[in-house]
C-alpha positions in Angstrom: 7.1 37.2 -27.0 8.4 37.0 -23.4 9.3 40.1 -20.9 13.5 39.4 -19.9 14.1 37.5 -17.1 14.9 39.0 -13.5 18.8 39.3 -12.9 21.1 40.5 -9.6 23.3 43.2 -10.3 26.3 41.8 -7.1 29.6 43.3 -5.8 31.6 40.2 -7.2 34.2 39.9 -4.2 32.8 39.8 -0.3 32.8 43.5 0.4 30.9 43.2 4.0 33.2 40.6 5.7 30.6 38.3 6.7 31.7 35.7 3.5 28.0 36.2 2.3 28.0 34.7 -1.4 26.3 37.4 -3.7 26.2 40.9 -2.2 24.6 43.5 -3.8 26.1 47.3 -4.2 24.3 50.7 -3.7 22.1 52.1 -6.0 22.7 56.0 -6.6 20.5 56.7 -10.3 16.8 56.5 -10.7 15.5 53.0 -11.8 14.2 54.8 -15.2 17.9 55.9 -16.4 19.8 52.5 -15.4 18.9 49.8 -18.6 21.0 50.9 -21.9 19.6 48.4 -24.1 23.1 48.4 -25.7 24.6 44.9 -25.7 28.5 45.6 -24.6 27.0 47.4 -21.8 22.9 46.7 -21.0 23.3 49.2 -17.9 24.6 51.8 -16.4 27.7 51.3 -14.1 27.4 54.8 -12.9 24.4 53.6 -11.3 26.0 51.6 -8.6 28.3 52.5 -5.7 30.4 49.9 -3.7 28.4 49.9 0.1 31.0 50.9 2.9 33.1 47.9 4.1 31.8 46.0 6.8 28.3 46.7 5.0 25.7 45.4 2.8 24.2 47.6 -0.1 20.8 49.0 -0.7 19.6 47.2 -4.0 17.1 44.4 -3.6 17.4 41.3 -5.4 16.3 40.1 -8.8 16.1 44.6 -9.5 16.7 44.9 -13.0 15.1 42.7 -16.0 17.2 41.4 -18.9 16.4 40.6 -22.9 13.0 40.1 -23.7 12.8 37.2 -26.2 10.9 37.4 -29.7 10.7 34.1 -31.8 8.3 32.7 -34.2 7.8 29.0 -35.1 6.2 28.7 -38.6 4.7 25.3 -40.2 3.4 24.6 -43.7 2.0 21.0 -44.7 0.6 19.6 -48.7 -0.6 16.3 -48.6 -1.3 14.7 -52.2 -3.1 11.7 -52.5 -1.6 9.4 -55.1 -4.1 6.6 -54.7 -6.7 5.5 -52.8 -4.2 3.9 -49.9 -1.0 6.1 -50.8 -0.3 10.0 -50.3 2.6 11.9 -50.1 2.8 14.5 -47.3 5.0 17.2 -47.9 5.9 19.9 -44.7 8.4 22.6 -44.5 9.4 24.0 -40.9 10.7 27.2 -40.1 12.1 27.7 -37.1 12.6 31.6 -35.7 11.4 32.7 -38.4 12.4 36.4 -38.4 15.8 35.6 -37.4 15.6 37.3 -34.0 18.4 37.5 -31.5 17.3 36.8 -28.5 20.4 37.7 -26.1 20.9 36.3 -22.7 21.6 37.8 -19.4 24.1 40.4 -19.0 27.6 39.5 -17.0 25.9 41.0 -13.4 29.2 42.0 -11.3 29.9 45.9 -11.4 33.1 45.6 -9.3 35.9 43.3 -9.1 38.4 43.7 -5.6 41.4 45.8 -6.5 45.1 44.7 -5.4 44.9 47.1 -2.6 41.4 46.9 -1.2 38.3 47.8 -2.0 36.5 47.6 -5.8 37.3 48.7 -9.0 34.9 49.0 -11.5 34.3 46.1 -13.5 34.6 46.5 -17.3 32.9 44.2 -18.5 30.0 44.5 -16.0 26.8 44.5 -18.3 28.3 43.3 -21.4 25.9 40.5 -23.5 28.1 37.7 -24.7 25.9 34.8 -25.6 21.9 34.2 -27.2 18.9 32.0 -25.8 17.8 31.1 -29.0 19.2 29.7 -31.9 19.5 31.0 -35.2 16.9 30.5 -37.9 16.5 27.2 -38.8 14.5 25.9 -41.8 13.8 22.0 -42.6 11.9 20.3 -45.5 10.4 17.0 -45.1 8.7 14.9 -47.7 6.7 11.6 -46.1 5.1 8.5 -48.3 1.8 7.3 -46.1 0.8 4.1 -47.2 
């Protein structure tokens, strides 16, 4: 088991004028009420404000924390001897076991720049659209030692 990783929550478009790559937008909700959990939209838009132009916003980097990931690796072994120089080793691997999804970091830009000026909101800001891990994966393997 593993905490999610760190990720930036950014503007998406250059909203101070100083063509600073990844700027950062205002936080207006309490840290507590921001993460959803909910994979189409892991936080809270409402939670971020576009800073004023000409300006940087108030979030600090790396704020929020994504996905934890769960997995568990699983091996079983027999080994038979046959005679007194041959055995037969038998194994069955199971990997992620319980099937887990283990989703990866959220899209991070709440706004994209409008036609006119300014932001919009950003709808797909927050939305989970890929997985770490793979899927469960089982393989048999049956070995002659001689």
């Amino acid at each position: 088991m593993q905490s999610g990783s760190p990720w930036n929550v950014l503007i998406g478009f250059d909203q101070s004028g100083n063509t600073i790559a990844n700027q950062r937008p205002n936080l207006v909700l309490p840290a507590d009420t921001i993460i959803t959990g909910n994979v189409n939209q892991y936080a809270n838009p409402a939670a971020f404000t576009l800073p004023a132009p000409g300006t940087f916003g108030n979030l600090q980097r790396d704020f929020l924390g994504g996905p934890g990931t769960v997995n568990m690796d699983f091996s079983v072994s027999k080994e038979t001897v046959i005679r007194e120089q041959a055995r037969l080793q038998f194994r069955a691997e199971f990997f992620n076991l319980f099937n887990h999804a283990n989703f990866a970091l959220p899209n991070p830009n709440v706004f994209v720049q409008a036609v006119n000026g300014g932001g919009a909101p950003n709808p797909t800001f927050g939305k989970i659209t890929s997985t770490t891990t793979a899927g469960r994966q089982i393989q048999f393997a049956l070995k002659f030692l001689f």
